[in-house]
DRENPA-3360 file (N, C-alpha, C; in nm, 2 decimals, always signed):
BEGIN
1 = XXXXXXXX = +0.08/-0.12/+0.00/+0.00/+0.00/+0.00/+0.09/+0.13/+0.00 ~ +0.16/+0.11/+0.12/+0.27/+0.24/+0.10/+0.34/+0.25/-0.06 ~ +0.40/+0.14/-0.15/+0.47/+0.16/-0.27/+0.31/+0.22/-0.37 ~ +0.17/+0.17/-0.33/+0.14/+0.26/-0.40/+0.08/+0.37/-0.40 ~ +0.10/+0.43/-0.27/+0.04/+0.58/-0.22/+0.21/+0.63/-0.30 ~ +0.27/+0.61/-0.27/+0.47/+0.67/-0.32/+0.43/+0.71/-0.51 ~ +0.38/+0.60/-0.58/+0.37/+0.61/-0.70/+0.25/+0.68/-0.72 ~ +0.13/+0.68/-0.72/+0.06/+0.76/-0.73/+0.03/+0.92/-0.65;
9 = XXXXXXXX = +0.10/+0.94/-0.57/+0.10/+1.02/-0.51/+0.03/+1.18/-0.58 ~ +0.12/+1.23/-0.68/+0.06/+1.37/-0.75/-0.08/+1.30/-0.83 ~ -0.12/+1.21/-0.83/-0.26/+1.21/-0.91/-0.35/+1.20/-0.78 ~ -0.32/+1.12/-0.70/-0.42/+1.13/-0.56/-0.44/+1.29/-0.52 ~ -0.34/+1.37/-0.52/-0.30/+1.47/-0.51/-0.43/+1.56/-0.57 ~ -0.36/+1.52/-0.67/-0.47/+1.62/-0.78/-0.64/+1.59/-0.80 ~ -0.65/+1.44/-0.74/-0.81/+1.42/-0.78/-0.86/+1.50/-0.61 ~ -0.78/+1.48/-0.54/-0.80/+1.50/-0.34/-0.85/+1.66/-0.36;
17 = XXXXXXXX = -0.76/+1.74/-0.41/-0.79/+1.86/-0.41/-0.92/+1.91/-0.50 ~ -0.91/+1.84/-0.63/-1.03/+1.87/-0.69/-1.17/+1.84/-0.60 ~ -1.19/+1.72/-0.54/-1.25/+1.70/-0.41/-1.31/+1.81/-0.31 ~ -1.21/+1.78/-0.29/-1.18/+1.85/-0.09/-1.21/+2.05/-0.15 ~ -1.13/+2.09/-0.22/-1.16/+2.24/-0.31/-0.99/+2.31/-0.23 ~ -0.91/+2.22/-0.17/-0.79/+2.26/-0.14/-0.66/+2.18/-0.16 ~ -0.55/+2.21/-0.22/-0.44/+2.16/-0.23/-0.36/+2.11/-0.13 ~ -0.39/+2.24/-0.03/-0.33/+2.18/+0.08/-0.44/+2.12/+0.17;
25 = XXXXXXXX = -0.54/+2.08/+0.19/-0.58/+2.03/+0.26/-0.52/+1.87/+0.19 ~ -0.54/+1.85/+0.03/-0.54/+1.71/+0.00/-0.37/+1.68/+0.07 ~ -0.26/+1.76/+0.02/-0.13/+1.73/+0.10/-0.14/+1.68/+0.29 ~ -0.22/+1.74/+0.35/-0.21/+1.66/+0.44/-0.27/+1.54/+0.50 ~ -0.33/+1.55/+0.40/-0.48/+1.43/+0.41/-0.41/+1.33/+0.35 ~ -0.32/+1.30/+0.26/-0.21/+1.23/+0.21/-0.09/+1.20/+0.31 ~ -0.07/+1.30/+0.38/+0.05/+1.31/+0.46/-0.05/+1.19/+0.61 ~ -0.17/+1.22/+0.66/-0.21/+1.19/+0.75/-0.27/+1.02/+0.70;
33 = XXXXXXXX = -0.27/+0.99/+0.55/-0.30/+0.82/+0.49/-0.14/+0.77/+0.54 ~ -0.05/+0.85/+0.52/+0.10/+0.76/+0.46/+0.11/+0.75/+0.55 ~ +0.10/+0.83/+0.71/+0.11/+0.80/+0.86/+0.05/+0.69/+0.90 ~ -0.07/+0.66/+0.89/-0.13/+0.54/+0.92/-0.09/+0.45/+0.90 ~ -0.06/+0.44/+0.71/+0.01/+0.30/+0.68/+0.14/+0.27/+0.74 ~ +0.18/+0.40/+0.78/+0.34/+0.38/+0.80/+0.37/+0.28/+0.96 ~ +0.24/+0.33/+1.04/+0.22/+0.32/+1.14/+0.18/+0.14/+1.20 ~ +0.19/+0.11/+1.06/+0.17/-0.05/+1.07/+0.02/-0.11/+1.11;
41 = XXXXXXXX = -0.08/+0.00/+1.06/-0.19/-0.06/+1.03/-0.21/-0.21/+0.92 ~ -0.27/-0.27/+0.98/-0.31/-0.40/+0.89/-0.41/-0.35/+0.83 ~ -0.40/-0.40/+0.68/-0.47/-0.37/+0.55/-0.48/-0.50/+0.49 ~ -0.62/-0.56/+0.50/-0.63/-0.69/+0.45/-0.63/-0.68/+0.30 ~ -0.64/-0.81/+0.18/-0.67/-0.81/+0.09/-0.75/-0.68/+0.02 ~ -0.67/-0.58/-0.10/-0.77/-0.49/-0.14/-0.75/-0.48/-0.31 ~ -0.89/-0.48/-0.38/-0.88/-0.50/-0.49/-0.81/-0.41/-0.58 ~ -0.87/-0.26/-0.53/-0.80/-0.13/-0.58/-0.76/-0.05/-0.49;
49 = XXXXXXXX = -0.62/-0.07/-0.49/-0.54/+0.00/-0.39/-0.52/+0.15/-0.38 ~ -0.52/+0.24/-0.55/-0.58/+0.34/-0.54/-0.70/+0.42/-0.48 ~ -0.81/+0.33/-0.50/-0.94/+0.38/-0.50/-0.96/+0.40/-0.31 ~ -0.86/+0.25/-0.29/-0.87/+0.27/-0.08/-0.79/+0.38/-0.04 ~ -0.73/+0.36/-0.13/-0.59/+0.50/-0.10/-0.67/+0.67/-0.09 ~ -0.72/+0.65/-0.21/-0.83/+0.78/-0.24/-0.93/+0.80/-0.11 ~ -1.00/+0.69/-0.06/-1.09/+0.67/+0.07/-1.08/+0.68/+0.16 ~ -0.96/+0.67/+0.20/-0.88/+0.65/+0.27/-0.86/+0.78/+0.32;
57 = XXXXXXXX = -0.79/+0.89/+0.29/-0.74/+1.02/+0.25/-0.86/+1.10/+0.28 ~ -0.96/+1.08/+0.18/-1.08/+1.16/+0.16/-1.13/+1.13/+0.36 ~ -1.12/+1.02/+0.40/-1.24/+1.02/+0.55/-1.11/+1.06/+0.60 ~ -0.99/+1.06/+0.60/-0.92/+1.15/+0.71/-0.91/+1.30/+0.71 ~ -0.96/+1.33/+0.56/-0.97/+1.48/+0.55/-1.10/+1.53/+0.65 ~ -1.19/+1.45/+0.61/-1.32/+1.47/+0.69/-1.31/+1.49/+0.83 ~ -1.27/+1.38/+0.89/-1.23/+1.39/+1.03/-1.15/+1.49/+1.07 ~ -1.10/+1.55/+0.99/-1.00/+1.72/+1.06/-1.08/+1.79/+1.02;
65 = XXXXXXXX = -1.15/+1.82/+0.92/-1.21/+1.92/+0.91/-1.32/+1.91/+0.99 ~ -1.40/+1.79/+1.08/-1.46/+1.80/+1.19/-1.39/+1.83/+1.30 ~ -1.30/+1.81/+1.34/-1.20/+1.83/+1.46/-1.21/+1.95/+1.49 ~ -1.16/+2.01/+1.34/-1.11/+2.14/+1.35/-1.25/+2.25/+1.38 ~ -1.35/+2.24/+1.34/-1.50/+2.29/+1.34/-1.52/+2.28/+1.48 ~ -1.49/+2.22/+1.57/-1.51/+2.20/+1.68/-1.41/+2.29/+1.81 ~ -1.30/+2.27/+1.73/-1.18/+2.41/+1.79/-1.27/+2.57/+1.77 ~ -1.20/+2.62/+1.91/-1.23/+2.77/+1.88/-1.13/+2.82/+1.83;
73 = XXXXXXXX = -1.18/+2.92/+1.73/-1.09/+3.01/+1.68/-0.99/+3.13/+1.79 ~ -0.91/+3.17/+1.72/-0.81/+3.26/+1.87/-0.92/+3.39/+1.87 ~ -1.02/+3.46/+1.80/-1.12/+3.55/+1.81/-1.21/+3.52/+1.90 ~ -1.22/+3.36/+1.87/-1.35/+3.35/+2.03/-1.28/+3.34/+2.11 ~ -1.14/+3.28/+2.12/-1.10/+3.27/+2.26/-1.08/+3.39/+2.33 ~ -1.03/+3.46/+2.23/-0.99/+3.64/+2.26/-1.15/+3.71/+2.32 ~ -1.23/+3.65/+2.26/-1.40/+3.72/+2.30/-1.43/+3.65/+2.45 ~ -1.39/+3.52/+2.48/-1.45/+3.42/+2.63/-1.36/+3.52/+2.72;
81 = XXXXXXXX = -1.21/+3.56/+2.64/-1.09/+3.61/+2.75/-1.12/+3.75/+2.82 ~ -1.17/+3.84/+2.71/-1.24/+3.94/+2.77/-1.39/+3.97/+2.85 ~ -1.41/+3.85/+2.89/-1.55/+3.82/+2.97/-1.54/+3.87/+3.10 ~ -1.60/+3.97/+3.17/-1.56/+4.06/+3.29/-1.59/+3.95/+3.39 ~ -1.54/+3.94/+3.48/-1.56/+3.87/+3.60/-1.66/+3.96/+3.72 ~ -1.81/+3.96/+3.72/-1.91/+3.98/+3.77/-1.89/+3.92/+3.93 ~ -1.84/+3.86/+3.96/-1.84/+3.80/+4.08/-1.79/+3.88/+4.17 ~ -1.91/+3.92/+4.31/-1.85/+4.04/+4.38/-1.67/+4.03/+4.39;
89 = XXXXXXXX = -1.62/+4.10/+4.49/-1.50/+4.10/+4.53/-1.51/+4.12/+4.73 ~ -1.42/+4.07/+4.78/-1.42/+4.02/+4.90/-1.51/+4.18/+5.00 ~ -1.46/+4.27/+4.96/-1.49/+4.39/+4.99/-1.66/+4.42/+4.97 ~ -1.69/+4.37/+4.85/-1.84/+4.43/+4.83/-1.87/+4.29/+4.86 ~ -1.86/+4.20/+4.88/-1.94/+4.06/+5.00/-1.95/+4.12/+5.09 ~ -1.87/+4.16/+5.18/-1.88/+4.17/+5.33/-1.99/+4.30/+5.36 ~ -1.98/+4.40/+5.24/-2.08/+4.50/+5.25/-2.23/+4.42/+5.27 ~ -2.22/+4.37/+5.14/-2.35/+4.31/+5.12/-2.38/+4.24/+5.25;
97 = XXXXXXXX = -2.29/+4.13/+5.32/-2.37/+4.10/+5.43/-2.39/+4.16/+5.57 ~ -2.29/+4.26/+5.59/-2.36/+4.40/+5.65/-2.50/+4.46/+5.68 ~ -2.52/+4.49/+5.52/-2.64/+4.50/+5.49/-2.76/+4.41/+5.50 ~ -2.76/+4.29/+5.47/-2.84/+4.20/+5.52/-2.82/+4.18/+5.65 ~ -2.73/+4.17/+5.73/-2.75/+4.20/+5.92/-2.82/+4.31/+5.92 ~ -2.82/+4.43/+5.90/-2.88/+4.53/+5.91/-3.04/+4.53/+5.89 ~ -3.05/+4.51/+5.77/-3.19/+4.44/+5.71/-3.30/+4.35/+5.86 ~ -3.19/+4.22/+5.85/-3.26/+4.16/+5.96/-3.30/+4.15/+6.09;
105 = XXXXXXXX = -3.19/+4.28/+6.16/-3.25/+4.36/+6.25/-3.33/+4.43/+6.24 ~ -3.34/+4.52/+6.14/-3.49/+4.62/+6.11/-3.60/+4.52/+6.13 ~ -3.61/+4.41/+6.03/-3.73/+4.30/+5.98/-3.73/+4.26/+6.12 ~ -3.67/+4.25/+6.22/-3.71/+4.19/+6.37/-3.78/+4.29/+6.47 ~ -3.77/+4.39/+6.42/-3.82/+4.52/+6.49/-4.01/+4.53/+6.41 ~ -4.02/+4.46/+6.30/-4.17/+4.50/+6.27/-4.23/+4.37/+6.36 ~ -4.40/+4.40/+6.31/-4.44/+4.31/+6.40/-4.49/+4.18/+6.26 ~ -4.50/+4.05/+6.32/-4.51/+3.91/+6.27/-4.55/+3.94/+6.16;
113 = XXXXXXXX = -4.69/+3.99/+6.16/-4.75/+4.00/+6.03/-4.70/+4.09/+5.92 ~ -4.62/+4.17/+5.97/-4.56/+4.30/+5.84/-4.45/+4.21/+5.82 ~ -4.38/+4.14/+5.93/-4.23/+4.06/+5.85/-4.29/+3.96/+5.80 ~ -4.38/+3.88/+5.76/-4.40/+3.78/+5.69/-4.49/+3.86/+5.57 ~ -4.56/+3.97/+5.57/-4.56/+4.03/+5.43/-4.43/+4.05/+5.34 ~ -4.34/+4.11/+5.42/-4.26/+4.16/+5.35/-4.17/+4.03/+5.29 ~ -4.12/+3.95/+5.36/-4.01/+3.82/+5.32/-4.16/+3.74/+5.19 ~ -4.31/+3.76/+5.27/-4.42/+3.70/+5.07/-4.38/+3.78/+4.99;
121 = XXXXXXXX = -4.36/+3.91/+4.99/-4.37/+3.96/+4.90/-4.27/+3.98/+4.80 ~ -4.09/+3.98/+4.90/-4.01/+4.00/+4.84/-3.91/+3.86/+4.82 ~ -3.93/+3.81/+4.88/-3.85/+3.64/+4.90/-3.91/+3.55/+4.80 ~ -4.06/+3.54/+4.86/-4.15/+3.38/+4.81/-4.21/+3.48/+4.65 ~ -4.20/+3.61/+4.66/-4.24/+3.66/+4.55/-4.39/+3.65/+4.50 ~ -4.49/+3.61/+4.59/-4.63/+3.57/+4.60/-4.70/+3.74/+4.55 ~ -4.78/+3.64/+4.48/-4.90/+3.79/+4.44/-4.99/+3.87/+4.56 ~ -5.00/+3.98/+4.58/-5.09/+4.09/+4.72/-5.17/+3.98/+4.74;
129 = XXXXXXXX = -5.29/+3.91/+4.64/-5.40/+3.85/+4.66/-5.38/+3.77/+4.74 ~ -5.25/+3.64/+4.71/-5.21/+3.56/+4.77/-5.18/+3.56/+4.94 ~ -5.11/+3.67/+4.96/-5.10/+3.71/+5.10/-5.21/+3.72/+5.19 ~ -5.26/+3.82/+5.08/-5.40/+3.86/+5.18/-5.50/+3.74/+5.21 ~ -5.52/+3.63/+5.13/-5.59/+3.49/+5.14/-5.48/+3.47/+5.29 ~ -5.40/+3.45/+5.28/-5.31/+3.36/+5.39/-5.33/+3.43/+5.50 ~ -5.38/+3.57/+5.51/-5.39/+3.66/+5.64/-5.51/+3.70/+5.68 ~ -5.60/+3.64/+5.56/-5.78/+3.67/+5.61/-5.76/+3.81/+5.59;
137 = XXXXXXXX = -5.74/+3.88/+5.51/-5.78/+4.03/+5.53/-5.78/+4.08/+5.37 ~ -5.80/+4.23/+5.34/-5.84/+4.31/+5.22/-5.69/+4.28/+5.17 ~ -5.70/+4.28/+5.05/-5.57/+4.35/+4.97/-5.53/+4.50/+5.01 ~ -5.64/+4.56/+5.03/-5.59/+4.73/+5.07/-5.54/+4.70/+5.19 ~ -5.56/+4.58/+5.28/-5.51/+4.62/+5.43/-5.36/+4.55/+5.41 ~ -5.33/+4.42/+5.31/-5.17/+4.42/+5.30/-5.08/+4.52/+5.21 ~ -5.13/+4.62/+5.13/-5.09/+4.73/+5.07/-5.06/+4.80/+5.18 ~ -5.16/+4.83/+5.27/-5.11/+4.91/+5.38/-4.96/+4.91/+5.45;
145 = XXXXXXXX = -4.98/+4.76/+5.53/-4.89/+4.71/+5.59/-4.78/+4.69/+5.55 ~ -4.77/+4.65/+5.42/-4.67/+4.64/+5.29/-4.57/+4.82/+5.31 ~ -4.63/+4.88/+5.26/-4.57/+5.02/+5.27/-4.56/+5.08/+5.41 ~ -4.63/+5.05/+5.52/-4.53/+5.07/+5.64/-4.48/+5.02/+5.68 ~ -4.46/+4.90/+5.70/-4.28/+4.81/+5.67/-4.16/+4.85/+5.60 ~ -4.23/+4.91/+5.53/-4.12/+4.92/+5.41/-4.11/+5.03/+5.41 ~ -4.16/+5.18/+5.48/-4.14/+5.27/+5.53/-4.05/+5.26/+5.65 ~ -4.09/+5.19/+5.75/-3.98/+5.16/+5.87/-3.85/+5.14/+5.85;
153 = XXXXXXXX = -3.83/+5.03/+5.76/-3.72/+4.96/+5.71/-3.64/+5.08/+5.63 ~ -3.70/+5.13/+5.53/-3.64/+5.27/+5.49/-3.54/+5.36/+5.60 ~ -3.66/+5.41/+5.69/-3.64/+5.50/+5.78/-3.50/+5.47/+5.88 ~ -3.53/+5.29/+5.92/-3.41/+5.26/+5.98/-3.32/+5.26/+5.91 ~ -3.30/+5.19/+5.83/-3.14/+5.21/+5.70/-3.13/+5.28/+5.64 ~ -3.17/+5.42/+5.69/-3.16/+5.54/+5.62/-3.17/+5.54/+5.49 ~ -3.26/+5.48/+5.35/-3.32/+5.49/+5.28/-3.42/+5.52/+5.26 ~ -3.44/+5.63/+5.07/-3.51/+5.62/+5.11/-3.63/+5.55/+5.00;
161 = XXXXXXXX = -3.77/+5.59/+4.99/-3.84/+5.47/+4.88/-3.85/+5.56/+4.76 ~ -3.89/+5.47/+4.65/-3.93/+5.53/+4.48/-4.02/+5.44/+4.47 ~ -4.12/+5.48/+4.41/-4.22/+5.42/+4.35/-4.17/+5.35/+4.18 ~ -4.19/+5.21/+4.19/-4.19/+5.19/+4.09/-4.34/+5.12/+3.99 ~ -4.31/+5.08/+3.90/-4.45/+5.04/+3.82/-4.49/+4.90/+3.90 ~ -4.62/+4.87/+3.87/-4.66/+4.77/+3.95/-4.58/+4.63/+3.85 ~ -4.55/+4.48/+3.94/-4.51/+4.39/+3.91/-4.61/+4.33/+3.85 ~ -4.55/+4.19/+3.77/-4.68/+4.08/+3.72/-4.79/+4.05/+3.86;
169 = XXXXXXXX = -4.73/+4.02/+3.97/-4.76/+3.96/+4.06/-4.92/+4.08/+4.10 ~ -4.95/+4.25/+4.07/-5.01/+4.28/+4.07/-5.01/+4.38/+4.17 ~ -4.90/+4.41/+4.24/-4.87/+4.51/+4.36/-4.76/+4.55/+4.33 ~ -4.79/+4.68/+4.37/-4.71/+4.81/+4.33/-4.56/+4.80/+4.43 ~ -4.44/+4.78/+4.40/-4.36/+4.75/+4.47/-4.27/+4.86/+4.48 ~ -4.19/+4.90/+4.59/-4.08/+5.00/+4.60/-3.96/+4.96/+4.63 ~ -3.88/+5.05/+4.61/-3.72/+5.04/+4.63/-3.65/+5.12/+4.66 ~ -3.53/+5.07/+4.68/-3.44/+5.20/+4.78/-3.33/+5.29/+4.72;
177 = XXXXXXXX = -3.34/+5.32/+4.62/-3.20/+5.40/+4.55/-3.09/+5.42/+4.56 ~ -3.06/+5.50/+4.73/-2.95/+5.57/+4.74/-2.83/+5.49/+4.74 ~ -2.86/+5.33/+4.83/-2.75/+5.27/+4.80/-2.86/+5.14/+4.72 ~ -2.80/+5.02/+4.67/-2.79/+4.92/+4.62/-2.96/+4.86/+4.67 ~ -2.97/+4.81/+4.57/-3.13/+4.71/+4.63/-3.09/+4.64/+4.75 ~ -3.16/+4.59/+4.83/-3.17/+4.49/+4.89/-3.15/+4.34/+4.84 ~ -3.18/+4.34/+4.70/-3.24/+4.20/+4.69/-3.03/+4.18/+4.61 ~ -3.01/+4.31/+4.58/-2.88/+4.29/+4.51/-2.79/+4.25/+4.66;
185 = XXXXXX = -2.82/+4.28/+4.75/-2.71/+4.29/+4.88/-2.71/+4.10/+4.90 ~ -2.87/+4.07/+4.87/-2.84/+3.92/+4.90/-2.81/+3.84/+4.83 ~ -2.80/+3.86/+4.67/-2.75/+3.75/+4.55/-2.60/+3.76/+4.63 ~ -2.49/+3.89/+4.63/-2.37/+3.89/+4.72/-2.38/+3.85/+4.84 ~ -2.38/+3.80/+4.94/-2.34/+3.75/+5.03/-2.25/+3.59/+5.01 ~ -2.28/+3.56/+4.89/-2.22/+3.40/+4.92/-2.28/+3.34/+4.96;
% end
């Protein structure tokens, strides 16, 4: 097999590229047959030793140009490399859980029913209606309660509130501006 990959070599050559649509692809795809044989693969009885030779070549071209399809180019790697690292830093953790001590002192200071509104509303993420079923009372009376919790909580952590548009959930929710959400203080903690 090897004497007849040696002799026909420039016509494999030239049918490989016509093929494949590169010259140098068929040269290595030639280069990567003559390795294999060289390599003392057993090659049982073959009728046309060209035509295996040609087959041969052709499915190892294939397999690199799958390989290669599968590699990243140095652009995407250069694009993954510039990917900012989002993950607080030791300094804004310890804020954040600061801030959530802080938080959980205020939320201990309301009474039962305003801290289990507040952790439905902003934790379990539950719709006003929902609450209000779980507490026997109006939706206007957990709206109430809802905004003087969350007026206290302001007042204590020195924030203060913004009205924002109402949620899916159906209640008009607020936030604190001056520093950082709350809900951002607890994704950071770790």
């Amino acid at each position: 097999m090897l004497s007849a990959l040696i002799e026909g070599y420039d016509e494999l050559k030239r049918r490989l590229a016509r093929r494949l649509g590169s010259t140098e692809l068929a040269g290595e795809a030639l280069q990567d047959t003559f390795l294999r044989l060289e390599c003392g693969n057993e090659v049982g009885a073959v009728q046309s030793p060209r035509a295996y030779l040609f087959r041969t070549a052709l499915n190892l071209a294939t397999n690199r140009r799958v390989a290669e399809s599968r590699r990243l180019t140095t652009s995407e790697i250069d694009a993954l490399m510039e990917i900012p690292d989002e993950s607080p830093d030791p300094a804004r953790i310890a804020e954040s859980r600061s801030e959530v001590a802080a938080l959980s002192r205020v939320l201990l200071r309301l009474s039962a029913r305003q801290r289990d509104i507040v952790l439905a509303t902003f934790v379990d993420e539950l719709p006003v209606q929902e609450i209000a079923r779980r507490h026997r009372v109006s939706v206007r009376r957990i709206q109430l309660e809802l905004r003087e919790a969350l007026l206290h909580c302001a007042n204590q952590l020195h924030r203060s509130l913004e009205r924002r548009a109402p949620s899916r959930s159906g209640h008009a929710l607020l936030s604190c501006p001056p520093m950082r959400p709350w809900s951002a203080a607890l994704e950071d903690t770790g």
